[in-house]
Phi, psi and omega in degrees: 000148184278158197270133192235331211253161152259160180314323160270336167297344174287314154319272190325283160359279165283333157337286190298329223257340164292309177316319165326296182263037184231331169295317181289349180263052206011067142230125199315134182228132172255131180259149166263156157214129182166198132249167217024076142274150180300158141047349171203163192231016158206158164267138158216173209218124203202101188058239179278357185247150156229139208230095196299117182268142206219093183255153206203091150257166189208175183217018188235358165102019192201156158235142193248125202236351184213030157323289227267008162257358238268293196337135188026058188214189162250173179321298157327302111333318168265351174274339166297330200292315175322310199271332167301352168285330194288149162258149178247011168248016183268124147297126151237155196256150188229134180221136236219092173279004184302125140093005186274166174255190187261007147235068157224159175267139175289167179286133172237190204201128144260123195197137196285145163327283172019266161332320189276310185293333166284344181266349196256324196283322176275038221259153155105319205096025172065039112319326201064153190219177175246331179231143171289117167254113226272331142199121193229144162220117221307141151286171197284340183261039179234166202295353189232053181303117174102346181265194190210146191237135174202134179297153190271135174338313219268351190284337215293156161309123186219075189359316192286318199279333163357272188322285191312323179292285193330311199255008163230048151219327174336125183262000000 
């Protein structure tokens, strides 16, 4: 599919459409709007807890997530360097407009720093990547050839995966 939003319309976009699905599965949501908020761009709220959402669209089948720590490191490195930026109870919802018509819902993803950083280190054939892939497969002359880096099943958005960020990253 061609690419039609610019990178802040890819923003705004996901933003609302996570707030959506996180209001339709009843739970209360606070949005930040503005640029450079801290460390999540959304709140959400389900009885006492509350829960910082990190929101990440793309529109190309990737989030590209640890460039900008790579400078003079391995992969690997940068992803630690990533993950040390990170609070380890802000979640990201990753929503993924690659291959939707505009009346479809993008592929969304929920997931802990963690979770990314354990998947980016193995990413390659555990070479490491800077970017997250929703499903990508190495060609025969790249470092991870024959494999396939895929976001895990288990991230997809659910009421159930809901729940589980809500009862281990809720504050």
């Amino acid at each position: 599919m061609k690419k039609v939003m610019s990178s802040w319309h890819v923003g705004v976009a996901a933003e609302a459409i996570a707030a959506a699905q996180f209001a339709r599965c009843g739970y209360d949501v606070s949005v930040q709007y503005g640029a450079n908020q801290p460390e999540y761009d959304l709140i959400s709220v389900h009885g006492d807890q509350i829960l910082k959402i990190s929101v990440k669209g793309s529109q190309d089948g990737s989030w590209g997530l640890t460039q900008s720590y790579k400078k003079g490191c391995d992969y690997h490195e940068a992803t630690q360097k990533w993950l040390d930026n990170h609070h380890e109870k802000t979640i990201f919802c990753l929503v993924q407009f690659s291959g939707t018509s505009v009346d479809e819902m993008p592929r969304i993803y929920l997931a802990s720093p963690k979770e990314i950083a354990e998947r980016l280190n193995a990413s390659a054939r555990g070479r490491g990547e800077t970017i997250l892939y929703e499903n990508h497969k190495w060609t025969s002359r790249a470092a991870g050839a024959g494999t396939i880096d895929k976001v895990p099943d288990e991230w997809k958005f659910s009421a159930e995966r809901l729940e589980y960020m809500f009862q281990n990253y809720g504050q």
